[in-house]
N, C-alpha and C positions, 0 to 999 in steps of 0.2 A: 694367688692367681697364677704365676709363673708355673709353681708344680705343676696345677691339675693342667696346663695348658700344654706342659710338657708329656706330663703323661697319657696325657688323650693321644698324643701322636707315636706311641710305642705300638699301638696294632698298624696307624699307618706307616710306620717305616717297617715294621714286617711285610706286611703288603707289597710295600715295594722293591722291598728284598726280594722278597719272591718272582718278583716281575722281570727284576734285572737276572735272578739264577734262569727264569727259565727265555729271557730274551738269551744269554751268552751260550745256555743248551742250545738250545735254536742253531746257533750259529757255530757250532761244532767242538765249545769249548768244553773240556774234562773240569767236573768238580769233584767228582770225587775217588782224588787219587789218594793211594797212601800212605800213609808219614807223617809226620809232625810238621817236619819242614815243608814238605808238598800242598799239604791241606792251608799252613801262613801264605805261602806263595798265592794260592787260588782266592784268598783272603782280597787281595789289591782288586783285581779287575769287579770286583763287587763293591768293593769301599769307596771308591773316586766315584762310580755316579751316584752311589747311595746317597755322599757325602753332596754331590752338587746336585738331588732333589731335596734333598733336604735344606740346604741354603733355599733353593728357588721358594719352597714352601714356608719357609719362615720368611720372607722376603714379602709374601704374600698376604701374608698371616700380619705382620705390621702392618704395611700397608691399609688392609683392612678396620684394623684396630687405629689406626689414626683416622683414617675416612669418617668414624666414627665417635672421634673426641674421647678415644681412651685415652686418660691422666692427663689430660686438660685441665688448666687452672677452674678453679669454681666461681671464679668473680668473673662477671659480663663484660665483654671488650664492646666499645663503643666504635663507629665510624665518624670520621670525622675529614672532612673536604678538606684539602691542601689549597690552598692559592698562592699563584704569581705573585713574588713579592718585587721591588724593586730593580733583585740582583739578577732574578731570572729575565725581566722582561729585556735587561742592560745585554746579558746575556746569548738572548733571542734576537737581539738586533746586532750585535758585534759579528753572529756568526750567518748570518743573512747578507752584512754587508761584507762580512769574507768570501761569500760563495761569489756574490754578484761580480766583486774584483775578480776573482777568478776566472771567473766566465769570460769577462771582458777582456783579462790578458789573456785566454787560452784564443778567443776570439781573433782579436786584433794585432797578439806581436809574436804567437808560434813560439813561448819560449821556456813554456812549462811542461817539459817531457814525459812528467812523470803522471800528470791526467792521459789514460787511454781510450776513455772516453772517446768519441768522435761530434762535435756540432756542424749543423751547416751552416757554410760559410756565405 
């Protein structure tokens, strides 16, 4: 699957080669100068955005393909409800009765600096 998926995408990065040569013509850049070393040179300002549509496009391309349950286990996940157990309800109530003292000392003795908060007095 990997090949054909890669190779479906060889006319689209020609494509978009093409897009970025004649986006850099556009904008007054020489590609075709000549030399060996000139022509590697002209080589870069083509390969860095090629290189980040083509991340974006495979970025997309997962994406898609997880959206979709490619190589997903074959065995059915169940749902199944959590409940409150003991340690959460101990839990719920320890940090309830934290906030409340808080309140009260920020209220009544001004000595908690670090709530910015404002209550009316």
């Amino acid at each position: 699957f990997s090949f054909s998926l890669a190779f479906r995408f060889v006319p689209t990065i020609a494509l978009e080669a093409q897009n970025i040569i004649d986006a850099q013509q556009s904008r007054g850049y020489e590609m075709e100068k000549s030399g060996l070393i000139n022509k590697i040179k002209n080589l870069f300002p083509l390969l860095i955005p090629l290189i980040i549509c083509s991340i974006k496009r495979a970025f997309n391309v997962a994406e898609a393909l997880e959206s979709r349950a490619f190589g997903s286990k074959k065995e059915r996940s169940y749902y199944y409800s959590i409940k409150y157990s003991i340690k959460d309800w101990l839990f719920t109530f320890y940090l309830i009765t934290f906030l409340i003292l808080m309140i009260i000392t920020k209220i009544q003795m001004r000595i908690i600096p670090f709530l910015t908060w404002s209550l009316p007095v």
